[in-house]
mmCIF file of the N, C-alpha and C atoms, coordinates in Angstrom:
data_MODEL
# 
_entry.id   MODEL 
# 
loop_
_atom_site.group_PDB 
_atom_site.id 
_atom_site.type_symbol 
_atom_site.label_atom_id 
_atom_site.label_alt_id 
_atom_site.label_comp_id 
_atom_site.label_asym_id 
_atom_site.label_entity_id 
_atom_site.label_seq_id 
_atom_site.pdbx_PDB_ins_code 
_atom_site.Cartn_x 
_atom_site.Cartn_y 
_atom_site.Cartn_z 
_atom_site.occupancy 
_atom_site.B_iso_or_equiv 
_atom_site.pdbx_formal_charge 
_atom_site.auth_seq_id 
_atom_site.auth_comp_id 
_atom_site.auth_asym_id 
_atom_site.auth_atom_id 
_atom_site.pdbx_PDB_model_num 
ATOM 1   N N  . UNK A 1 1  ? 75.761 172.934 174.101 1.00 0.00 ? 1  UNK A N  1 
ATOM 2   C CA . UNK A 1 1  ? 75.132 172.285 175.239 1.00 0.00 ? 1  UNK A CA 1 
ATOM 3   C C  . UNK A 1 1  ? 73.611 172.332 175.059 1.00 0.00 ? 1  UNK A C  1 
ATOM 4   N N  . UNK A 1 2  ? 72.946 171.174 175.410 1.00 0.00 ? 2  UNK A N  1 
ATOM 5   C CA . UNK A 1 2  ? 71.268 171.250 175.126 1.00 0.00 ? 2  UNK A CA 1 
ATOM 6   C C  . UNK A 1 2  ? 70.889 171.376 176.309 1.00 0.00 ? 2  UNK A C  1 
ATOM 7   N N  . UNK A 1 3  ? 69.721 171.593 176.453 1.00 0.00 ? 3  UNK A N  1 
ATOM 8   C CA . UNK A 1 3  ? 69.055 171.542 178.162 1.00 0.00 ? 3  UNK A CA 1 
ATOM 9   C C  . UNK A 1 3  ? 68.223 170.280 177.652 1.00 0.00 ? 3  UNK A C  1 
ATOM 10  N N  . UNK A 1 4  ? 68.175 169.296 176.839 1.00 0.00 ? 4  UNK A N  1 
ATOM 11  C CA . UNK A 1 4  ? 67.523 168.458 177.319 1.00 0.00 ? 4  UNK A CA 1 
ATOM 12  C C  . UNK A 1 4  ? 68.117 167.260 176.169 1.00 0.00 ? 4  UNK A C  1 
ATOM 13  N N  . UNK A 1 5  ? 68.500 166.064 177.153 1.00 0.00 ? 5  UNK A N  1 
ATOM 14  C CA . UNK A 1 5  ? 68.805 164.901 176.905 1.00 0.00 ? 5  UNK A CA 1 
ATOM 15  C C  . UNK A 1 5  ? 68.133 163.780 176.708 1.00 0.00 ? 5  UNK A C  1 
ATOM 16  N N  . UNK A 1 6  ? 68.283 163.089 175.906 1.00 0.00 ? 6  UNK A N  1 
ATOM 17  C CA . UNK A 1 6  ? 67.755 161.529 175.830 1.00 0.00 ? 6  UNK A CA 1 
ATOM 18  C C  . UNK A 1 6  ? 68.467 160.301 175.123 1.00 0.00 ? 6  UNK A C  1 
ATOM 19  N N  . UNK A 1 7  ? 68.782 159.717 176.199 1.00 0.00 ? 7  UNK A N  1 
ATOM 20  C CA . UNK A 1 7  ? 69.640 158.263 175.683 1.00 0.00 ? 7  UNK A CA 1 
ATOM 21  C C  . UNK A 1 7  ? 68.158 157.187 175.068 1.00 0.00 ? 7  UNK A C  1 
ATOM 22  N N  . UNK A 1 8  ? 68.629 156.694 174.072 1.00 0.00 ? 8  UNK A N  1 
ATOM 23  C CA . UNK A 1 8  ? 67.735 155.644 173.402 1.00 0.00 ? 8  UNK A CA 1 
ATOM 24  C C  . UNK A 1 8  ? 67.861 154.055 174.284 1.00 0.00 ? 8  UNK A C  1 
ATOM 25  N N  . UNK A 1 9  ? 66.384 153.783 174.646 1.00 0.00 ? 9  UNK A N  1 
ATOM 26  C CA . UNK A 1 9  ? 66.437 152.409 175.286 1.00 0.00 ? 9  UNK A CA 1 
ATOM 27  C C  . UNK A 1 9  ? 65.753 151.748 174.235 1.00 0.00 ? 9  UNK A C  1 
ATOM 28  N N  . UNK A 1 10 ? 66.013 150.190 174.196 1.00 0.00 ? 10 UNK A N  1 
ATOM 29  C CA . UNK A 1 10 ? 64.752 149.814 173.022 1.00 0.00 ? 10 UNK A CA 1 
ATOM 30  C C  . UNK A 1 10 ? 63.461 150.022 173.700 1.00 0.00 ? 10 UNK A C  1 
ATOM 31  N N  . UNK A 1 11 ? 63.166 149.555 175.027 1.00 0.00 ? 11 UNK A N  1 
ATOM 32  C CA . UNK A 1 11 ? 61.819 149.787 175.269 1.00 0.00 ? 11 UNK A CA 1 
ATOM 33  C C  . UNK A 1 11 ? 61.828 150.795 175.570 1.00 0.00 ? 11 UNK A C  1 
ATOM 34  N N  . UNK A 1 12 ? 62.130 152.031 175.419 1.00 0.00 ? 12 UNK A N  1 
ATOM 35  C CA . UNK A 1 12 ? 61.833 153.563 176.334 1.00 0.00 ? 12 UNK A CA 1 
ATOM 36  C C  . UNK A 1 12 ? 60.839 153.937 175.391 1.00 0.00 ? 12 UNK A C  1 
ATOM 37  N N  . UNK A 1 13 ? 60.540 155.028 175.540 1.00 0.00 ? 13 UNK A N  1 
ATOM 38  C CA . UNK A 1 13 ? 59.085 155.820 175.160 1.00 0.00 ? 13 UNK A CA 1 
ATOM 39  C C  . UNK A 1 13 ? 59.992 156.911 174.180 1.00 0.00 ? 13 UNK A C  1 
ATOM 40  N N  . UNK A 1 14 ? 59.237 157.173 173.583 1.00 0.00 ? 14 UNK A N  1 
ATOM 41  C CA . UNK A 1 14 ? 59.792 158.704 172.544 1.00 0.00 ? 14 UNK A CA 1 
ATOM 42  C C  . UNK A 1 14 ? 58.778 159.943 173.065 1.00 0.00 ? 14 UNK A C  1 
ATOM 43  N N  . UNK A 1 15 ? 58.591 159.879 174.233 1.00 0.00 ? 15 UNK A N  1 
ATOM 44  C CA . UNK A 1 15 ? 57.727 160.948 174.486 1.00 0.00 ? 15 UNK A CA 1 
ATOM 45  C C  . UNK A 1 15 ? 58.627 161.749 175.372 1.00 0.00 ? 15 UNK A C  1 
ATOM 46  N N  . UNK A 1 16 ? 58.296 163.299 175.506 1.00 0.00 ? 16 UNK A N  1 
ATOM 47  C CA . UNK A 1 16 ? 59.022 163.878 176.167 1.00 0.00 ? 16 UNK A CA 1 
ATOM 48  C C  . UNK A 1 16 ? 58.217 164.966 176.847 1.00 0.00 ? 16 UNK A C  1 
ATOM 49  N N  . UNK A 1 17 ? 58.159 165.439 178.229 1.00 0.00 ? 17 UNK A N  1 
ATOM 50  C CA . UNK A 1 17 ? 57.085 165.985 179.496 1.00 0.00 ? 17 UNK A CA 1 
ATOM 51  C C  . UNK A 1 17 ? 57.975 167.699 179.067 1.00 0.00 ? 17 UNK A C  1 
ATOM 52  N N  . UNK A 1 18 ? 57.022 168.686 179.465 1.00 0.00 ? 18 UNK A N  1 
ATOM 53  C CA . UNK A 1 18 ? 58.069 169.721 179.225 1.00 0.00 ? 18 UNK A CA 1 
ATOM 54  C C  . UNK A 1 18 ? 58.613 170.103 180.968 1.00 0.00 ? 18 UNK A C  1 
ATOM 55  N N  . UNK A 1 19 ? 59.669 170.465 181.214 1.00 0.00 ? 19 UNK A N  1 
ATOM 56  C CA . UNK A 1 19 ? 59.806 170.200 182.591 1.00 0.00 ? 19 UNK A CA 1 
ATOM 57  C C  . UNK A 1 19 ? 59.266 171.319 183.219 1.00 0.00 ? 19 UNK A C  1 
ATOM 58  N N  . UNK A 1 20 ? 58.776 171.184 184.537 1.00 0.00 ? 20 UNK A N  1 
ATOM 59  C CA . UNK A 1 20 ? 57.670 171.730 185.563 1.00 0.00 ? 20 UNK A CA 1 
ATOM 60  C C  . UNK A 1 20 ? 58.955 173.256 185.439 1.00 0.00 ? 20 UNK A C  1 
ATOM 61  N N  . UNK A 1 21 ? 59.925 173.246 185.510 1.00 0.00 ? 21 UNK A N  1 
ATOM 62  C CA . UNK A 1 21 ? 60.602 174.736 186.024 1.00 0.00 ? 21 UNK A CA 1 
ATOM 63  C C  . UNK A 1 21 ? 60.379 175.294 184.769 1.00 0.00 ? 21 UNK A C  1 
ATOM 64  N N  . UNK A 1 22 ? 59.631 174.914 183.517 1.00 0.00 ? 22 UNK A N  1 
ATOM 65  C CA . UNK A 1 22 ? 59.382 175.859 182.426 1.00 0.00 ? 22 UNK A CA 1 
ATOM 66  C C  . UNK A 1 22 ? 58.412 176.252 182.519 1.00 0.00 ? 22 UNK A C  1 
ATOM 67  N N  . UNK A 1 23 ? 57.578 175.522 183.052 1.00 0.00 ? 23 UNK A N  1 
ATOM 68  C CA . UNK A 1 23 ? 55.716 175.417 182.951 1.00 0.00 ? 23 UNK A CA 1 
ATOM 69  C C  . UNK A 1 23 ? 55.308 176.414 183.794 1.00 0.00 ? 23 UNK A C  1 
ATOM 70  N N  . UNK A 1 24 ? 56.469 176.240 185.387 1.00 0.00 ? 24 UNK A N  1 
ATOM 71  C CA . UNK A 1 24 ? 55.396 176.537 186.625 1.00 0.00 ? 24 UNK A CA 1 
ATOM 72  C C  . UNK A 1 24 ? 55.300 177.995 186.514 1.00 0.00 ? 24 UNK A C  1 
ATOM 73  N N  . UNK A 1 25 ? 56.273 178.564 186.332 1.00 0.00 ? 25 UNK A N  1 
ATOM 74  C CA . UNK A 1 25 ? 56.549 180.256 186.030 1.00 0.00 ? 25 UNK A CA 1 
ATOM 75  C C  . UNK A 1 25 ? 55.685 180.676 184.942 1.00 0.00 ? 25 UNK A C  1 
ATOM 76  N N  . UNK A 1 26 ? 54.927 180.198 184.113 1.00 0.00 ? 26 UNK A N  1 
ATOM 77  C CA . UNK A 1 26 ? 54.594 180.563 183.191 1.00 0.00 ? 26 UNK A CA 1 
ATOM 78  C C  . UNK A 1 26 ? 52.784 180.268 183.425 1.00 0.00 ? 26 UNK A C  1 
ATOM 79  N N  . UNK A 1 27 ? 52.707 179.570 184.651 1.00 0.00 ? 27 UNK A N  1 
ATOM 80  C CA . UNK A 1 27 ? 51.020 179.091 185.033 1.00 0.00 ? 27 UNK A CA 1 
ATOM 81  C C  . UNK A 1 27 ? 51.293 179.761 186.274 1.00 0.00 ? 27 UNK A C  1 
ATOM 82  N N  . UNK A 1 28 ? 52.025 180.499 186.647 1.00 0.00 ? 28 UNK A N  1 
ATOM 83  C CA . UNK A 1 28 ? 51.609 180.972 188.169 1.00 0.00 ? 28 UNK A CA 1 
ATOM 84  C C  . UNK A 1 28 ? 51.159 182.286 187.331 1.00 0.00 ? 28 UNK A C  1 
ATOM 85  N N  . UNK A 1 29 ? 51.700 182.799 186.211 1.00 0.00 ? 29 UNK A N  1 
ATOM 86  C CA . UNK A 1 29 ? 51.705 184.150 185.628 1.00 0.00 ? 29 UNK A CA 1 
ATOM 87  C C  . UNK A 1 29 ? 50.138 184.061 185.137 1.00 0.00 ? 29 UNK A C  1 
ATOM 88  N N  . UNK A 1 30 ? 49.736 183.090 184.682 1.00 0.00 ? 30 UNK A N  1 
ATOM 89  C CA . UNK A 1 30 ? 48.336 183.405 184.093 1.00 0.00 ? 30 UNK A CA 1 
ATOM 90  C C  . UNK A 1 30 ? 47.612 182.853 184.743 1.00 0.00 ? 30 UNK A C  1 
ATOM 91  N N  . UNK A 1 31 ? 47.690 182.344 186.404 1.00 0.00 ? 31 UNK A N  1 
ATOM 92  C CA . UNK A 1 31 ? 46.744 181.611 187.017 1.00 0.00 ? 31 UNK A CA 1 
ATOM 93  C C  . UNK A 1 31 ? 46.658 180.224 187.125 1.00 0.00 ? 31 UNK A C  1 
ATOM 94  N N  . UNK A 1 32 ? 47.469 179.331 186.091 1.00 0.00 ? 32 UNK A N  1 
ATOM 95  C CA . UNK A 1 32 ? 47.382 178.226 185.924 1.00 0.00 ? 32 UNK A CA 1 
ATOM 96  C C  . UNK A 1 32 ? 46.573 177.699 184.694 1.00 0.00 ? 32 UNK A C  1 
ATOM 97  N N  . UNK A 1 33 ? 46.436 176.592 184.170 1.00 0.00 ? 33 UNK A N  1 
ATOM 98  C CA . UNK A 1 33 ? 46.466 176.092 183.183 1.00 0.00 ? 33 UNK A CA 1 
ATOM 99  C C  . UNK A 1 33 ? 45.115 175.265 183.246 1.00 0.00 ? 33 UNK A C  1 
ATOM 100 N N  . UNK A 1 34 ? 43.820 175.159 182.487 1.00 0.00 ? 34 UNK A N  1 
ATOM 101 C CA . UNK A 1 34 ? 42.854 174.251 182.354 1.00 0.00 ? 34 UNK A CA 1 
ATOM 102 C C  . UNK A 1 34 ? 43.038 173.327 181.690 1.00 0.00 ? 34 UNK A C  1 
ATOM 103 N N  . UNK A 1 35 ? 43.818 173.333 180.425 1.00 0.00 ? 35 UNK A N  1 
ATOM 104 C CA . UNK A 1 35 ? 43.804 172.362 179.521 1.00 0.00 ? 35 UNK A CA 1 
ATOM 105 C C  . UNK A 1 35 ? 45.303 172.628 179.177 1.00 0.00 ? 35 UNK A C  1 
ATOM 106 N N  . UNK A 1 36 ? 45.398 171.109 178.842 1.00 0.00 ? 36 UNK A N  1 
ATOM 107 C CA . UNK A 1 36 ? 47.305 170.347 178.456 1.00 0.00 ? 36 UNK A CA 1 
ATOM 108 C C  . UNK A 1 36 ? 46.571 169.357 176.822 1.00 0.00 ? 36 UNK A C  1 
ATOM 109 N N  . UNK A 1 37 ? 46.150 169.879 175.581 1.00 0.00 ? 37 UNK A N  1 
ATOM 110 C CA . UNK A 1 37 ? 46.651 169.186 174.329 1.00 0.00 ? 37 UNK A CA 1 
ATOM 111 C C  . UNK A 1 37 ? 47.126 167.989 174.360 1.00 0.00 ? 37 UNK A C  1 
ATOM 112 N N  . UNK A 1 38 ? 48.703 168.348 175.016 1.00 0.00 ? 38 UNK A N  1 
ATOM 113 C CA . UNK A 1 38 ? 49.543 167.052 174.152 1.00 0.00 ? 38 UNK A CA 1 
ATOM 114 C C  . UNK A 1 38 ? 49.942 166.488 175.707 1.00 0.00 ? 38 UNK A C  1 
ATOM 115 N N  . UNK A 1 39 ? 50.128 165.955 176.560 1.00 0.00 ? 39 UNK A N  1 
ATOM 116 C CA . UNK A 1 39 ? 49.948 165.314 177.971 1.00 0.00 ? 39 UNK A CA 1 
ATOM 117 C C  . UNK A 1 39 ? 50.370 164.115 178.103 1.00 0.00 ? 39 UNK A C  1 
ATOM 118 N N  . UNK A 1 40 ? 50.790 163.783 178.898 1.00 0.00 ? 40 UNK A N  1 
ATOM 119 C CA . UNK A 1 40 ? 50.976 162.387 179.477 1.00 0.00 ? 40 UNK A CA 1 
ATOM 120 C C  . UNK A 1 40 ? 52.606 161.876 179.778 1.00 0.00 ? 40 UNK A C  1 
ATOM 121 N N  . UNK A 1 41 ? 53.462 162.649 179.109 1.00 0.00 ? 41 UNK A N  1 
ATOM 122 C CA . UNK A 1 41 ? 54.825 163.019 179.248 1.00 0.00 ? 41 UNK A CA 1 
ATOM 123 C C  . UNK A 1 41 ? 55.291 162.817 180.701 1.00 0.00 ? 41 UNK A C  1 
ATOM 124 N N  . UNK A 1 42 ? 54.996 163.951 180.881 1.00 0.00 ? 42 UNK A N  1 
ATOM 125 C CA . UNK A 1 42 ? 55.395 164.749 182.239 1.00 0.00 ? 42 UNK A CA 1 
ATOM 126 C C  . UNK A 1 42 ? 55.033 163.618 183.471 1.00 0.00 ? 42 UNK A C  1 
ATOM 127 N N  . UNK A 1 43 ? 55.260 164.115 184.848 1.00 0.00 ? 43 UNK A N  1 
ATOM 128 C CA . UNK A 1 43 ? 55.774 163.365 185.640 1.00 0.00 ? 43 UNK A CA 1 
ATOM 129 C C  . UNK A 1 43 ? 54.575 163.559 186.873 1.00 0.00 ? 43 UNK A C  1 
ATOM 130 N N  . UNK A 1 44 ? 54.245 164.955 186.686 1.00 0.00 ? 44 UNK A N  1 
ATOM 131 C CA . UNK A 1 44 ? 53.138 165.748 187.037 1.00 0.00 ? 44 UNK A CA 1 
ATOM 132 C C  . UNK A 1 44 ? 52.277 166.709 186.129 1.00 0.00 ? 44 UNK A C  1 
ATOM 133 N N  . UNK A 1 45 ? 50.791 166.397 186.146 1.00 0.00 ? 45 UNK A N  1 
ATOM 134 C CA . UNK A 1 45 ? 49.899 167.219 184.978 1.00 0.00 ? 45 UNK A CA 1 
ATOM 135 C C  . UNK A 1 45 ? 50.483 168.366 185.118 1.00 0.00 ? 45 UNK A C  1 
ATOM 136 N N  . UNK A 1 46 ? 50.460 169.064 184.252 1.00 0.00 ? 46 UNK A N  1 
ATOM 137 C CA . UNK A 1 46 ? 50.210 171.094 183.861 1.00 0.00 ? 46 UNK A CA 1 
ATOM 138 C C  . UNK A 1 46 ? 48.864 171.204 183.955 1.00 0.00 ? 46 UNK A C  1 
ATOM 139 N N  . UNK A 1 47 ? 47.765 170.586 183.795 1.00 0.00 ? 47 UNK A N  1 
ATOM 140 C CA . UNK A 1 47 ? 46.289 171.057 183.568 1.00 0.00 ? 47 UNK A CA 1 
ATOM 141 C C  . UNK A 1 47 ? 45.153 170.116 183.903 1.00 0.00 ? 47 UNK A C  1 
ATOM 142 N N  . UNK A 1 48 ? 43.861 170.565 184.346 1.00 0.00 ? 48 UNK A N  1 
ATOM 143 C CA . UNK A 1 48 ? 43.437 169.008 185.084 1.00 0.00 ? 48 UNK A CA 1 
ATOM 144 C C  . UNK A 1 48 ? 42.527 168.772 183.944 1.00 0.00 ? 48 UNK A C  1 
ATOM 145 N N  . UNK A 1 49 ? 42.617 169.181 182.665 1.00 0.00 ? 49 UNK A N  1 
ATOM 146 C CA . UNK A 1 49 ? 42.124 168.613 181.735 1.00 0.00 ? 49 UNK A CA 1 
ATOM 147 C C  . UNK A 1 49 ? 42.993 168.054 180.774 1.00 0.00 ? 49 UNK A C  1 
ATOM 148 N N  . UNK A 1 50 ? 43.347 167.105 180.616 1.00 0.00 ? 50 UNK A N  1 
ATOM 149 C CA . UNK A 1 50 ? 44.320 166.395 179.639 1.00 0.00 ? 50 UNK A CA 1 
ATOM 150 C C  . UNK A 1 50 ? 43.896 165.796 178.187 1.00 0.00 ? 50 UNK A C  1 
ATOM 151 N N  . UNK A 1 51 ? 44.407 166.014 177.389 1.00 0.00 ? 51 UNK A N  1 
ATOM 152 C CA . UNK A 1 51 ? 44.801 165.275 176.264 1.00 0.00 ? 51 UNK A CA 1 
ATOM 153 C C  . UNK A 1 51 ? 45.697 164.180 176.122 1.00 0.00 ? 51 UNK A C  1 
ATOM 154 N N  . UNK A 1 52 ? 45.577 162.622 176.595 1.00 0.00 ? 52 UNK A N  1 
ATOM 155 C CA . UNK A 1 52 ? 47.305 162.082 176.678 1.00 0.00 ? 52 UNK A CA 1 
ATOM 156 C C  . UNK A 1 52 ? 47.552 161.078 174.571 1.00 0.00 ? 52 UNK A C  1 
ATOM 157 N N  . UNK A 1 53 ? 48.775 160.407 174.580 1.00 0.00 ? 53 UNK A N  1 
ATOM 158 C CA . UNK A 1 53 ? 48.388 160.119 173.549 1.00 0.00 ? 53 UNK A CA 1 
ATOM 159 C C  . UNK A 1 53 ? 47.589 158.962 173.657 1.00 0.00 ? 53 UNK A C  1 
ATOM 160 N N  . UNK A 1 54 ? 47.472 158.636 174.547 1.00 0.00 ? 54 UNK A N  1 
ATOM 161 C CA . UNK A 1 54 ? 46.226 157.337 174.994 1.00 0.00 ? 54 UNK A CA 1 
ATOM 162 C C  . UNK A 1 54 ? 44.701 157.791 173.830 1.00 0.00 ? 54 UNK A C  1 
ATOM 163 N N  . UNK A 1 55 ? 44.451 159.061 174.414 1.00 0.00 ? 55 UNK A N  1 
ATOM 164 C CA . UNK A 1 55 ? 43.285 159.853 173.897 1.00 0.00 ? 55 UNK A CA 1 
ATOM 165 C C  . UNK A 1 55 ? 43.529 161.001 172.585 1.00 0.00 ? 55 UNK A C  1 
ATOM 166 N N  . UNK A 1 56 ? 44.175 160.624 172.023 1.00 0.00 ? 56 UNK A N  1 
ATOM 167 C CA . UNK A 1 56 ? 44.583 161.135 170.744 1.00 0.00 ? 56 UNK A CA 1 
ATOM 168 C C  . UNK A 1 56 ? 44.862 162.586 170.840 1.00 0.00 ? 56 UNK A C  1 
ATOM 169 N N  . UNK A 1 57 ? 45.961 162.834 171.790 1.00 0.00 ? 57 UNK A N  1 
ATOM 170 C CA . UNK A 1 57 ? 46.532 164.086 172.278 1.00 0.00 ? 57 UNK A CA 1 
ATOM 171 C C  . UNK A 1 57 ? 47.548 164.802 171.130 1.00 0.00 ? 57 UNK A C  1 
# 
């Protein structure tokens, strides 16, 4: 069993957000997060500084 799925659309995206119930436990522990690298995935930022691949994340 995987915890994470993806059916192929032709137009869908190959990008994948890491989901908030991995993130949030892990940014409440260190305060939260300034900077997100690889970004634009997700549904909601991790960090209010982003990298998306727009901006060569």
């Amino acid at each position: 069993m995987s915890l994470f799925s993806h059916e192929f659309h032709e137009n869908s995206s190959d990008e994948f957000g890491t989901p908030a119930e991995f993130v949030r436990p892990i940014a409440e522990a260190v305060g939260g997060f300034d900077l997100d690298p690889a970004s634009g995935a997700e549904a909601t930022p991790h960090a209010s500084t982003r990298f998306t691949k727009r901006t060569t994340g």
